[in-house]
N, C-alpha and C positions, 0 to 999 in steps of 0.2 A: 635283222636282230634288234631287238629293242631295246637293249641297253646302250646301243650306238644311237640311237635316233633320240635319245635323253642328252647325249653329249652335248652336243649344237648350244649354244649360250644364245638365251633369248631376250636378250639386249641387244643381238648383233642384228642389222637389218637384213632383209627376203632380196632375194634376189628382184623382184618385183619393183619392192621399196628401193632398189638401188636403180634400177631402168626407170623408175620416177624421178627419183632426183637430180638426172642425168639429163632427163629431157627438160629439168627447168633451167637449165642452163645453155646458153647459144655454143653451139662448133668452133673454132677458134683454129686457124692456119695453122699449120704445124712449123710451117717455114717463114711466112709473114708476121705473124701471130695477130690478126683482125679477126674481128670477130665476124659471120657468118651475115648479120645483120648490115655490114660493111663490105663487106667481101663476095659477097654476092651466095650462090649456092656452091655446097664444099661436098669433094671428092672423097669418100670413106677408102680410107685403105686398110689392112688387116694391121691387127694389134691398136684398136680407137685411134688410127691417124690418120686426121682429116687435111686435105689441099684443096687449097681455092684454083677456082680454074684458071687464072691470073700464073699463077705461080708454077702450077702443071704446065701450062704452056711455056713458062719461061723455061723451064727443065726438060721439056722437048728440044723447044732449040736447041739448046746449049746442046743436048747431047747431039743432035744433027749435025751443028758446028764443029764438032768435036773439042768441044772447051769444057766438059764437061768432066770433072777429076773422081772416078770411081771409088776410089777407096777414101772419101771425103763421107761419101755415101753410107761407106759402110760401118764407117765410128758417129753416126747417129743414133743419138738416144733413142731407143724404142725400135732399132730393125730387128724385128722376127729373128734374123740368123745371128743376132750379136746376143741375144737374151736378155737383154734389157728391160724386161718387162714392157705392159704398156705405154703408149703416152698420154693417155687421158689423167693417168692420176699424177704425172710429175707436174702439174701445173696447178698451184695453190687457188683454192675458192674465192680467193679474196681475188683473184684475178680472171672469175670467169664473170659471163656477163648473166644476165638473167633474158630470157627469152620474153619478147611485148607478147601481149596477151593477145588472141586471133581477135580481127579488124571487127568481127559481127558481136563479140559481148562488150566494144568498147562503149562506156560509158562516163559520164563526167568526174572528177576525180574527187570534186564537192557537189552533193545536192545541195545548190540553192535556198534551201528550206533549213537545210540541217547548219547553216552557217550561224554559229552566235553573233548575236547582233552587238551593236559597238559596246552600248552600255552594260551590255554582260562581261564583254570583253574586259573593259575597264573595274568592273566588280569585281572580276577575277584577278586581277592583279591589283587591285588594294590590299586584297590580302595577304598578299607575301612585297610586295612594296610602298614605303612610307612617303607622303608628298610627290613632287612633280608629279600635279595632276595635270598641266599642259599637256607634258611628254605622252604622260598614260594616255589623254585624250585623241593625240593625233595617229600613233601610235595604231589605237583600237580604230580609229576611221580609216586609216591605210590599209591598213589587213583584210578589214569586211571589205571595204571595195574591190582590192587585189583579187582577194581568193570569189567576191561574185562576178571579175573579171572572166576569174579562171572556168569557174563552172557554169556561165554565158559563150566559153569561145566561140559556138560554133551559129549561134543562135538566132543572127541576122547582120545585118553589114557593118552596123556601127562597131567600128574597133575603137575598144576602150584600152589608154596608153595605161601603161607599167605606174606601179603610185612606188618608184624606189624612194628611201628615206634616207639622209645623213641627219645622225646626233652628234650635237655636241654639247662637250659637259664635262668639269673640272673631275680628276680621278676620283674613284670611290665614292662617285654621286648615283652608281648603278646601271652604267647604260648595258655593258655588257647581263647582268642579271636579269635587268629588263627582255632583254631579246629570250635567253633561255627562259625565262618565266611563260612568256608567249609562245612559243617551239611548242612547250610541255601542255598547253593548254590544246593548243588546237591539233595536235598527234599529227606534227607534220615534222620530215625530215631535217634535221639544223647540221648546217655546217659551220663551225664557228674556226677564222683564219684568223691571222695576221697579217698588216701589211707590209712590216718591214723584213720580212722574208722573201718578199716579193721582188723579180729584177727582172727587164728586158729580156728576151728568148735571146737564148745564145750564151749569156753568161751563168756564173755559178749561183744559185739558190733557186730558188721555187717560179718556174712558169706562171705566166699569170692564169694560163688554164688548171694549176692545180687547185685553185678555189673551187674549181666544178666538179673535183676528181672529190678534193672530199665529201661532198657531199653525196657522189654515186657512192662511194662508201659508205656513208651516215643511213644511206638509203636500199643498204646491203645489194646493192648493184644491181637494183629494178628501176632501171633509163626512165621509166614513168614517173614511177614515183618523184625521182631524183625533180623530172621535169614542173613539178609543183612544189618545187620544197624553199627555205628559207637560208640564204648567205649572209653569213654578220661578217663583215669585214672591218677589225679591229685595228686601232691605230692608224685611222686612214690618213693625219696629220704629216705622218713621216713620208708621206712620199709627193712632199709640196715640193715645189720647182724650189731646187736650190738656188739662192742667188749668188752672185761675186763668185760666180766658179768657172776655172778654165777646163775642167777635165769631165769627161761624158757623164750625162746624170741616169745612170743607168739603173739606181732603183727609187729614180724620184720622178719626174715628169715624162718618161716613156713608159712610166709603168701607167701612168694616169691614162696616156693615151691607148694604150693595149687593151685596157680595162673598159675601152669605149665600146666593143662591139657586143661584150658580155653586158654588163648594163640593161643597155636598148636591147637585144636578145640576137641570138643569133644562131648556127647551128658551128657548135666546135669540137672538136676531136679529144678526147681527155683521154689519159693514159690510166687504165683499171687496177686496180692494185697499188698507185707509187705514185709518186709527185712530181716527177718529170720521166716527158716522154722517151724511149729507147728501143732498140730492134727488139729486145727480149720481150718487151711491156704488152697485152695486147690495145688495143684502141677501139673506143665505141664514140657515136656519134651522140653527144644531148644537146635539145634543142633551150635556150635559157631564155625565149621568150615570158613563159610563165613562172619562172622565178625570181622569187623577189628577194631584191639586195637591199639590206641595211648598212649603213658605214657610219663607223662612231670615231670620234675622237677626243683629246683633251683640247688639241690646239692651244700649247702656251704661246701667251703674250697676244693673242688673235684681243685678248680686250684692249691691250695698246693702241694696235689699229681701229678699233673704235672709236676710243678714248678720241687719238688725233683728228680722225674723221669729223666727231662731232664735234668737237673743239675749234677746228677748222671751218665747218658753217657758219658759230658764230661768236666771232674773232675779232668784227669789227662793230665800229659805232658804238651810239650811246646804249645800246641794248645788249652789248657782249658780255657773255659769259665768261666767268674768273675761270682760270687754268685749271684749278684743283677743284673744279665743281663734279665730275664724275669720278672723282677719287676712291670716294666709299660709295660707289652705287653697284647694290649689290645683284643687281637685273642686271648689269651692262649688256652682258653676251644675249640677253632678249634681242637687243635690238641691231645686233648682226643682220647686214646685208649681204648680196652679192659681190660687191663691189670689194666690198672688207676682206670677203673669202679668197679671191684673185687678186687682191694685194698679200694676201699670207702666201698663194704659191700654188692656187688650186686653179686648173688650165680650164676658160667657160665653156667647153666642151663637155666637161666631165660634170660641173656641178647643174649644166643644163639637162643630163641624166638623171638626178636627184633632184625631180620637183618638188620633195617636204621636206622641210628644213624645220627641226624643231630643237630647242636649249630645253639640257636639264639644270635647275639650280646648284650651286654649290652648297652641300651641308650647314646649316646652323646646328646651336648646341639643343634646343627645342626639338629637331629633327632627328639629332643620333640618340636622344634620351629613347624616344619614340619608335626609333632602328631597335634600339637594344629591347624593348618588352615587346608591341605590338603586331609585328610581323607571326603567318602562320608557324614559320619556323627560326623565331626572332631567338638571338642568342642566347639569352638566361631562358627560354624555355630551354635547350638546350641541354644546359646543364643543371638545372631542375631535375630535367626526367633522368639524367645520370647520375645525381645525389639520391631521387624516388629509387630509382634500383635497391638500393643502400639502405633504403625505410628511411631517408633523412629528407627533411621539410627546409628548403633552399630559399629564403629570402631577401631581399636587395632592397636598402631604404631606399627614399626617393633622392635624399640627399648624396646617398653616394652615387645613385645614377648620373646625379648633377656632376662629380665630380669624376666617372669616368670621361665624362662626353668633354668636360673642358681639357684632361688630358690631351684627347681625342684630337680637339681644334689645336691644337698648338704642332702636333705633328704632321697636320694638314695633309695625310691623305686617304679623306674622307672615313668612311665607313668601313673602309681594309684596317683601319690603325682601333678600332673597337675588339675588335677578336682577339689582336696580340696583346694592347694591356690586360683585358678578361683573363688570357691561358695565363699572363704572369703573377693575377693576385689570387687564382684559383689553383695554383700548383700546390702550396702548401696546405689548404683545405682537400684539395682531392687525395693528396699524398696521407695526411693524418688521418682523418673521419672514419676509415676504414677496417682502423686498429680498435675502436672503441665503440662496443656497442651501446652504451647505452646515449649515446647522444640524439638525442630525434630531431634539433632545428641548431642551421647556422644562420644566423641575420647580417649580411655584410653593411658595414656602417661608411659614413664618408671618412672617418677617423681611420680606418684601415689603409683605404683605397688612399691619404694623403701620408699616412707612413706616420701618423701619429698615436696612433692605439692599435687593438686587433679585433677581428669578428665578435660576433653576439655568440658561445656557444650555449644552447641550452638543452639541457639532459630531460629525459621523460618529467614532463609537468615540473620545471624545475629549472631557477636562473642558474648558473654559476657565474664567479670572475671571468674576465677578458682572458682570452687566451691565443698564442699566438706571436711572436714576437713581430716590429715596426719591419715594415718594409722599406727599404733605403730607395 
């Protein structure tokens, strides 16, 4: 009949398209739950449930032994005679694996050629980041190297080591934007952690193998992909060997050592879908040779140990340096060592995994004026294009930029503390503007932003009075 064959909603996919997308995804034990890729080659039973032969044989014995409890059998999801529907589909996407692509179209995951070179690298991110041109610098020569690591693996004997990086650098000087900025450039997968989530296997919070779980996430659970992508590991500070403590340091310097084998690269078991591993979870194997770690931190008081350091070289004779000679040196953290790092609490195991060690500067008031205009998506454009909406002409003296940014330095942390003054002296201009058409420009003044007068408003080709009352 052909008014039935109109029913059918052609949004919903062909049974074809559905046998396609089935096969981009690996088998998965039904009673172990490993994926096929791990498990070896899996047993199809009726209703899409697959057994790895591991597990068939174990459930041979058992029943030979007669340890085998029958009606355990028969309250499984998915038996044919309970009606359970299938079990292919009780197991969510996010936890299946994605099938490697066959051995004869394998190819390198970067051409060689197609890699931007450093100085592009670092062009690309002047645009949306202001100063630290060290950082940007080393930063863009680790990456090109890494990733012509990556797309040379196979290419002749010289093995070229891992370039992992630690930053460090006072809050809201960018490090974390930094790494996403880079992610989004070179369209490779980012998994961005935390490290104080992180704790020894066996206790409560996040394995240390969940840092590679997210990123088979990030990487929609193609093990390849995953295997070339980027780990920023945030806060790497907090998990510095506690000292003066009697009680296990379970998410301070066992976690440093855990994180030794992932680093140098290694082949480890991460659980697909979740953050730690469990009988329900399935488990795929990535290899984290070709991923590269970043680890940032703020590291307070890390300038102290400097400070002493250098102060301590020279302490004596007629040539010593006075006490408060590095007081206001605003490089100090430039000239962090090794030595300085494992008196803060970092074990030389771990930071001998981190061969580039680079400082980002702390914010000046020259710097966040700079933040606020100059970036691609620097914040008064921001809300410029939200005033343009509105046919309204958004302008910002230079004087009042002066006086956000000194705001800014007084609540010291960094370039997060520009946004929140912004939304507070722009609430009342977003909230009014919208009532009154005829207004075409607001000029924000530093007389506002200090609570002493109110904005520029002016109406089509035309001054009016201040308006607006002082902000307290």
């Amino acid at each position: 009949m052909s008014g039935n064959e109109d029913t059918r909603d052609k949004n919903m996919p062909t049974r074809a398209e559905d046998t396609e997308k089935k096969d981009e995804y690996e088998k998965v034990c039904f009673i172990c739950h490993r994926p096929e890729s791990v498990a070896g080659k899996m047993i199809d039973l009726p209703n899409h449930i697959s057994v790895c032969a591991d597990c068939m044989q174990r459930s041979f014995d058992a029943m030979n032994n007669g340890g085998f409890d029958y009606s355990q059998f028969m309250n499984m999801p998915g038996n044919p005679m309970m009606g359970f529907g299938d079990a292919e589909n009780q197991m969510p996407k996010s936890q299946r694996v994605k099938k490697k692509k066959p051995e004869e179209k394998a190819e390198p995951v970067f051409d060689i050629h197609n890699i931007p070179a450093p100085h592009k690298i670092k062009a690309q991110l002047d645009e949306y980041v202001v100063g630290q041109e060290h950082a940007k610098k080393a930063m863009a020569v680790a990456v090109y190297n890494h990733y012509k690591r990556v797309a040379t693996d196979t290419m002749d004997d010289i093995e070229i080591e891992k370039s992992n990086m630690l930053m460090i650098g006072p809050t809201g000087s960018g490090k974390t934007y930094l790494v996403k900025t880079l992610a989004r450039l070179l369209d490779v997968p980012l998994a961005l952690t935390d490290a104080t989530s992180l704790t020894e296997a066996g206790y409560i919070g996040d394995d240390i193998e969940s840092v590679v779980s997210k990123l088979l996430a990030a990487a929609d659970n193609d093990v390849e992909k995953a295997e070339s992508g980027i780990i920023f590991i945030d806060e790497i500070d907090k998990i510095a060997k506690k000292k003066n403590t009697s009680q296990r340091d379970v998410s301070g310097e066992s976690v440093q050592q855990g994180m030794l084998k992932l680093l140098e690269g290694s082949e480890v078991e991460v659980p697909v879908g979740a953050n730690s591993k469990n009988a329900m979870v399935p488990l795929t194997t990535v290899n984290t040779r070709n991923i590269l770690f970043i680890c940032g931190g703020a590291f307070p008081d890390l300038e102290q140990i400097i400070k002493e350091r250098l102060t301590k070289q020279s302490s004596m004779g007629f040539g010593a340096d006075l006490k408060d000679k590095y007081d206001n040196d605003k490089n100090l953290l430039e000239k962090v060592t090794t030595e300085d790092l494992r008196n803060f609490g970092m074990i030389p195991e771990f930071l001998g995994r981190l061969p580039i060690v680079f400082t980002l500067q702390g914010l000046d008031k020259e710097m966040l004026v700079k933040i606020l205009k100059e970036p691609k998506n620097a914040i008064l454009k921001q809300y410029q294009k939200l005033l343009a909406l509105d046919e309204v002409n958004l302008e910002f003296e230079d004087d009042a930029l002066s006086a956000i940014a000194e705001k800014a330095m007084k609540k010291d942390t960094g370039a997060r503390a520009l946004r929140a003054i912004i939304e507070d002296f722009m609430l009342d201009i977003m909230y009014e503007i919208p009532k009154d058409d005829s207004i075409g420009e607001v000029v924000i003044t530093r007389a506002y932003i200090e609570g002493t007068g109110g904005p520029v408003i002016r109406l089509r080709g035309q001054e009016v009075p201040r308006i607006g009352q002082s902000q307290g």
